[in-house]
C-alpha positions in Angstrom: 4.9 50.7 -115.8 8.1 49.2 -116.9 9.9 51.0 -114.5 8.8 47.9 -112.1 11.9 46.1 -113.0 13.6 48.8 -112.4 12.5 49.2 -109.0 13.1 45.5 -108.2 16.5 45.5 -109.7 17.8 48.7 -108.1 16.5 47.1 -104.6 18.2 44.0 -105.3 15.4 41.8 -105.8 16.2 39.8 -109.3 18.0 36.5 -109.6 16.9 35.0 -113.2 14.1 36.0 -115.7 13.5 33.7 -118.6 13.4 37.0 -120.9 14.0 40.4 -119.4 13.7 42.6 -122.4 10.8 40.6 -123.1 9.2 41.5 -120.0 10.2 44.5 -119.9 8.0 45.3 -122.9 5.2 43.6 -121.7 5.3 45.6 -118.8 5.3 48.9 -121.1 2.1 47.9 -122.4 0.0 48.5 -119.3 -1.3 46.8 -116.7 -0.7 43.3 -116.4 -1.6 40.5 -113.9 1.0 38.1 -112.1 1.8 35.5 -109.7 3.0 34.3 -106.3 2.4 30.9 -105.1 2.1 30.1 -101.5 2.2 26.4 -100.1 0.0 26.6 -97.2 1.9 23.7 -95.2 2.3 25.3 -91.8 -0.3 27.9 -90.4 1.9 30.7 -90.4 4.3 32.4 -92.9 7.9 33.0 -91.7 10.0 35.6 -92.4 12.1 33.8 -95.1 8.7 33.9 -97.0 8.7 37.6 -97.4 10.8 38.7 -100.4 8.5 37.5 -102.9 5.8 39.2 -100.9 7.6 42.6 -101.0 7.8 42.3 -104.5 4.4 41.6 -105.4 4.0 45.1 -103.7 6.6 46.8 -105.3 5.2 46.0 -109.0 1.3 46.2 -107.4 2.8 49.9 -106.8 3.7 50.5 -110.2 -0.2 49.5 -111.3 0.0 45.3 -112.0 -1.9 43.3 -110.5 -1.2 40.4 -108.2 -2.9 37.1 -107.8 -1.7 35.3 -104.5 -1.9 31.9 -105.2 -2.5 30.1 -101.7 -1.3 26.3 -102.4 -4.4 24.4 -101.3 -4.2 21.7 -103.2 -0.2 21.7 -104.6 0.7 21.7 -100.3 -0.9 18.0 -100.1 1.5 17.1 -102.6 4.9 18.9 -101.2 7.3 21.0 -102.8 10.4 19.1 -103.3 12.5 22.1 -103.9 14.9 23.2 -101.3 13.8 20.1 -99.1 16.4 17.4 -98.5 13.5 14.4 -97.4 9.6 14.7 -98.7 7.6 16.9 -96.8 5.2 15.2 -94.1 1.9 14.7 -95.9 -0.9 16.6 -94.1 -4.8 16.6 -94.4 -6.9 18.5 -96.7 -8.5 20.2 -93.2 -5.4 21.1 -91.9 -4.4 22.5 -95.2 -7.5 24.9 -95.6 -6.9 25.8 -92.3 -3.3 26.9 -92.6 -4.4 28.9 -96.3 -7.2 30.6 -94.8 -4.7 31.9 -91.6 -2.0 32.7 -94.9 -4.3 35.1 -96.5 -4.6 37.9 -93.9 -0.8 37.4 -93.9 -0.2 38.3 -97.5 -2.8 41.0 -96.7 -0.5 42.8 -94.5 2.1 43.0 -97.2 -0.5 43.4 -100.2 -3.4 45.8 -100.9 -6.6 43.7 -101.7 -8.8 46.7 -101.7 -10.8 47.7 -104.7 -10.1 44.6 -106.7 -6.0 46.0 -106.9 -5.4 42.1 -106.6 -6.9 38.5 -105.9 -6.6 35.6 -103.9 -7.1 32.2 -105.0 -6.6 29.0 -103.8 -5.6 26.4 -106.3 -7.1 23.5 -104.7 -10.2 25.1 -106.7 -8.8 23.5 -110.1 -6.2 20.9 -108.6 -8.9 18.9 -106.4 -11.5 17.9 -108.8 -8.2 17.0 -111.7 -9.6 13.5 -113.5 -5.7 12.1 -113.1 -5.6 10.0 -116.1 -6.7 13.0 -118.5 -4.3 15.2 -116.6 -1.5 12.6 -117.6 -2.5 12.6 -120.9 -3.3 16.5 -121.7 -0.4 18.0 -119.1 2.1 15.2 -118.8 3.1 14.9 -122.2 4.4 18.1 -122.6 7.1 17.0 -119.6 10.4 15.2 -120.3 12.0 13.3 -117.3 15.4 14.1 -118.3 15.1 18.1 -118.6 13.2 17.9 -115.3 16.0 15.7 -114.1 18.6 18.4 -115.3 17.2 21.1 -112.7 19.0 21.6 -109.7 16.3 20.6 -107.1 15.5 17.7 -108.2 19.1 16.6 -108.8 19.6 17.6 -105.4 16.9 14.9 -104.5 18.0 12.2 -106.4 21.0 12.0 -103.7 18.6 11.3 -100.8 15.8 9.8 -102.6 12.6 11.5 -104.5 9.2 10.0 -104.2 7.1 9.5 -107.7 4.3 11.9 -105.7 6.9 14.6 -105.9 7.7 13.9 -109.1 3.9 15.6 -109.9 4.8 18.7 -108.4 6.3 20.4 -111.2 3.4 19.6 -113.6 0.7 20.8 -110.6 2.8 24.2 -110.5 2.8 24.4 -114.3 -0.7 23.7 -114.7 -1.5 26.4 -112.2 0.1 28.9 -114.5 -1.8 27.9 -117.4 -4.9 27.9 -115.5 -4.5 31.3 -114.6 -3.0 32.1 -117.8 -6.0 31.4 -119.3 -8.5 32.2 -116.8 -7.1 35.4 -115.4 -4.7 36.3 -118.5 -1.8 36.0 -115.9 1.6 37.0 -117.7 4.0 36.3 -115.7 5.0 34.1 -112.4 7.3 35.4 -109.5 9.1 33.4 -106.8 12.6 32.9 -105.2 15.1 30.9 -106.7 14.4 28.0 -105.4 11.1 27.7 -107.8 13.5 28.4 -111.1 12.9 25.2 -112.4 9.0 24.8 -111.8 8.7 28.1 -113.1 10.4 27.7 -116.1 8.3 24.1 -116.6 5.6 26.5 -116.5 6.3 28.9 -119.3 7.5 26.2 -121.3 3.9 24.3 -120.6 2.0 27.2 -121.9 3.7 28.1 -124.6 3.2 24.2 -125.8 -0.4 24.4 -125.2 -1.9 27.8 -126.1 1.0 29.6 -127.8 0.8 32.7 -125.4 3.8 33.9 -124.3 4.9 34.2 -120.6 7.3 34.8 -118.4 9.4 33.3 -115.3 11.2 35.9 -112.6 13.2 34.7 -109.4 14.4 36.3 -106.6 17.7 35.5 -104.4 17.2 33.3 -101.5 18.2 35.2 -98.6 21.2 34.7 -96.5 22.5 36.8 -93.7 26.0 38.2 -93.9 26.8 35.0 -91.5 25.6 32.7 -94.5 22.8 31.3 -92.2 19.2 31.5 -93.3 17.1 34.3 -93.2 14.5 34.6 -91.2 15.7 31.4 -88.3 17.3 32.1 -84.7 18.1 29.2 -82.6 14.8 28.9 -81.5 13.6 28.2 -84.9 11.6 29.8 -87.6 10.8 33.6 -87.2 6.9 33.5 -87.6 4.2 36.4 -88.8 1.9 35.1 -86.2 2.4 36.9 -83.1 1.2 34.1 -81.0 3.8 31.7 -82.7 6.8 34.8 -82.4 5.3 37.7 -80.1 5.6 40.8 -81.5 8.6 42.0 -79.1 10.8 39.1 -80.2 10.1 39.9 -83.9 10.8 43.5 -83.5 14.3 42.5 -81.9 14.8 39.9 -84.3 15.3 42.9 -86.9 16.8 45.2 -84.2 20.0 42.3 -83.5 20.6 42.0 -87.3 24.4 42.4 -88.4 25.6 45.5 -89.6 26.4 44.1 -92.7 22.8 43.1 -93.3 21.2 46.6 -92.7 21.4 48.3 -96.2 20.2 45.1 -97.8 17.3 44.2 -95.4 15.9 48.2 -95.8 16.0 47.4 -99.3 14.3 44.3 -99.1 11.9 44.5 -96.5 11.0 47.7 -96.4 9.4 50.5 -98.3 11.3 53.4 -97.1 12.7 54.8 -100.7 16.4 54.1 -101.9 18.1 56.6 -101.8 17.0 56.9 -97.4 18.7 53.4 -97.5 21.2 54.6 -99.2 22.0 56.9 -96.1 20.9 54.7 -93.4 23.5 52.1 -94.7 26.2 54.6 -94.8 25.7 54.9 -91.0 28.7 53.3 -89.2 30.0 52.6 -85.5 27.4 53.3 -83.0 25.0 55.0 -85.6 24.3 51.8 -87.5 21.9 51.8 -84.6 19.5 54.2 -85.5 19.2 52.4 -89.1 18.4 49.1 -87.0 15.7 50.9 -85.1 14.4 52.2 -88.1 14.3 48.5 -89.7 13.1 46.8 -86.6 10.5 49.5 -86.4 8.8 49.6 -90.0 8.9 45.7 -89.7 6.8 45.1 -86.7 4.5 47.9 -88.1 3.8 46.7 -91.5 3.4 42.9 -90.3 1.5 43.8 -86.7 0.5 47.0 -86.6 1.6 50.5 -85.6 0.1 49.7 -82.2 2.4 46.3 -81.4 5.5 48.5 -83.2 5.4 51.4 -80.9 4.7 49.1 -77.7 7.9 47.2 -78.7 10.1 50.2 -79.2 8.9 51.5 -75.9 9.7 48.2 -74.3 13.2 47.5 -76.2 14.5 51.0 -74.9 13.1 50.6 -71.2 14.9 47.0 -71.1 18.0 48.7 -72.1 17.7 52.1 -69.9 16.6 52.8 -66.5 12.6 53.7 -67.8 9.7 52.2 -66.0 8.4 48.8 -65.9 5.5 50.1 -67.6 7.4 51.0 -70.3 8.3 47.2 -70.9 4.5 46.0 -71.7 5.7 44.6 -75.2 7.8 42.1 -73.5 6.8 38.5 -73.3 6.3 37.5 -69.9 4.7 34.8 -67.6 3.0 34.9 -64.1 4.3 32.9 -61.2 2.4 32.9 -58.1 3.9 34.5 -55.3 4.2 31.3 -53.2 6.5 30.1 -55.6 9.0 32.7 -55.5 8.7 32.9 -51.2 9.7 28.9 -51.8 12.4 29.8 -54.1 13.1 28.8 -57.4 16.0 27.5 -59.2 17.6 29.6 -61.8 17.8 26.9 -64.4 14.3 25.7 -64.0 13.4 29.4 -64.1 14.9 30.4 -67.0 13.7 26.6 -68.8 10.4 28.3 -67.8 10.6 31.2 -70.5 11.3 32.0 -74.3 14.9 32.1 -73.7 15.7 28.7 -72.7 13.9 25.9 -74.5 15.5 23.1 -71.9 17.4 22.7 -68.2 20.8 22.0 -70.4 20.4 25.4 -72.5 19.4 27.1 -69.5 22.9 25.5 -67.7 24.5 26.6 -70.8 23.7 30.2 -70.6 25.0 30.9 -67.3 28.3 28.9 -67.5 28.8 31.5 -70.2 27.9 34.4 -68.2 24.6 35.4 -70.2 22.4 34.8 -67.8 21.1 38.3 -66.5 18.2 39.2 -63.9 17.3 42.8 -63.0 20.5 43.9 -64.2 22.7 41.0 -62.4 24.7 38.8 -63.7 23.9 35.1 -62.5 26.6 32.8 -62.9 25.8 30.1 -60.3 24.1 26.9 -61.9 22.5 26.4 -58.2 21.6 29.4 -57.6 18.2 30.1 -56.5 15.9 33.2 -57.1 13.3 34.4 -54.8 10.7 37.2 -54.5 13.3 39.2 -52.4 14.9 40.2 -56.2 11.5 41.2 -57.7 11.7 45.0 -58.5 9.6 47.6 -57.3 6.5 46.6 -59.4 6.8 42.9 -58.8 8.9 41.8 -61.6 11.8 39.9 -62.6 13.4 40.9 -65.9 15.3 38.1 -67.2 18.0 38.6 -69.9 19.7 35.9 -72.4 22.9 37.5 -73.6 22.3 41.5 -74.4 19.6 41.6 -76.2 17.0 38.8 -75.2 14.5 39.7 -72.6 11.7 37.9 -71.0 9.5 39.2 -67.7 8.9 37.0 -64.5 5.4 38.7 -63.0 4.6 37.9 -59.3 0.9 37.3 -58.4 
């Protein structure tokens, strides 16, 4: 079992540990539970939420046992780390909303079967907290000035941190005592970002019970680019397919850089190393086949084989001559014929779909010659599109660039 590390390190998952050899020995010992918090302040998880998630999975395979943490009561406070302004405070429905949608997410990543882990929601211990007793048991053990020495909150301090903020770190370390000494939780895991909370955490329990713990992050994930993982310009990359349909998402993974292939396999997927190894010594045209391969166990782990081989199908019949029915994956709206007899104009057309989010972006797109429909190239702002251009099954396949596709379906 304390070959876990070893997995996570060899796949490139650790950033800091407060004592690796001490974990490491902990781990030898047998079976031990950990943690993943989850602030449930949106009702989807994105993609930049995942590599803690994979690695809950990795060290759930090597026989420990998670405990996802769904932030019930920590998201109507707000995480102040990694934020440049103070989240937008939201209410407690809306929050137990968004953590009961979060929880079938984790479940696509996590096995929950059999009691092989748990999911709590720490609004369970957090909401009922008598606040003065809190300061006086919990706050005491917290200096301002090491708190201040962290790099999120520094980082705050330039554009101004709230005092409710300021009660994060303390909620976060009291949630790892909690399930330190409800749930004999050993250690807590989390991307870098939570470094400073985390390590607030182990100090916390140690002060009060004496047990001792341990903190592990994980890098925050950039793309070879240095731009976030897991946004396009249309915004976050969401788990819920009716936030990010699952075609998008699988080409989301497809379009990644080659210099991002061997470290995504790693990351987000299960395929074993050295087969990564291999994929990412793929060059030229062959990288390809590693994307697939990515973009593939993606979409299947997160939506199902079902949505994954639909979006294959429909990624290779928007790039070949293959049947329209091949292209079901594909997003699509439905126009009524009328409309298309009339005429309409390719900017308003394309503001209509995924693609184009405004007129402007729409203009923008065929200035620069990425505006594509049924395999033509459109690069007059005025033009207008009629059902004469609809394809033998009705359609009109619109294309943003090479590899954005959206379907225009005549009724």
């Amino acid at each position: 079992m304390a070959d876990a590390l070893t997995v996570l390190r060899e796949r490139g998952f650790i950033q800091q540990c407060t004592d690796e050899k001490g974990l490491e020995t902990a781990l030898s010992s047998g079976p031990n539970s950990f943690y993943v918090g989850v602030d449930p302040t949106g009702i989807s998880l994105h993609v930049g939420h995942m590599v803690p998630l994979f690695a809950m999975a990795h060290l759930q395979r090597a026989g420990h046992k998670p405990l996802a943490v769904v932030g019930g009561g920590t998201a109507l406070i707000g995480d102040p780390s990694g934020k440049t302004e103070m989240r937008k405070i939201q209410s407690v429905e809306t929050i137990q909303k968004n953590a009961e949608a979060i929880k079938k997410q984790i479940g696509r990543i996590v096995d929950f079967s059999d009691g092989k882990a748990k999911l709590l929601n720490n609004y369970d211990w957090l909401a009922n907290l008598n606040y003065i007793e809190f300061l006086r048991d919990i706050g005491r053990h917290f200096s301002v000035n090491r708190m201040l020495t962290f790099e999120s909150y520094k980082k705050r301090l330039e554009t101004g941190l709230s005092f409710i903020e300021f009660n994060y770190q303390l909620l976060q370390s009291y949630d790892f005592y909690v399930l330190n000494r409800d749930e004999n939780c050993l250690f807590q895991i989390g991307g870098d970002d939570q470094w400073g909370n985390i390590v607030a955490g182990v100090e916390l329990i140690r002060r009060m019970s004496g047990n001792e713990v341990f903190g592990l992050t994980f890098p925050l994930v950039t793309r070879s680019d240095g731009k976030k993982m897991g946004k396009t310009e249309k915004g976050a990359v969401f788990l819920d397919p009716n936030l990010f349909p699952p075609f998008e998402y699988y080409q989301y993974w497809r379009n990644i850089a080659d210099a991002d292939v061997e470290k995504f396999l790693m990351l987000f997927t299960f395929l074993p190393v050295e087969e990564v190894r291999e994929l990412g010594r793929l060059e030229g045209s062959e990288l390809n086949r590693a994307k697939e391969i990515l973009a593939y166990e993606q979409t299947k782990l997160i939506h199902g084989k079902d949505e994954a081989d639909k979006a294959r199908d429909a990624a290779k019949a928007a790039f070949s001559a293959g049947g329209a029915s091949d292209r079901g994956a594909i997003p699509f709206i439905e126009l009524p014929n009328e409309d298309l007899e009339e005429g309409i104009g390719i900017l308003e057309l394309f503001a209509m779909t995924t693609l184009c989010s405004s007129r402007s972006e729409a203009r923008r797109l065929v200035q620069q010659g990425g505006a594509v429909i049924n395999d033509e190239k459109i690069d007059d702002i005025e033009a207008i599109v009629t059902n004469k251009q609809l394809d033998d099954d009705g359609e009109l396949l619109l294309r943003a660039g090479k590899k954005r596709f959206f379907r225009v379906i005549a009724k």
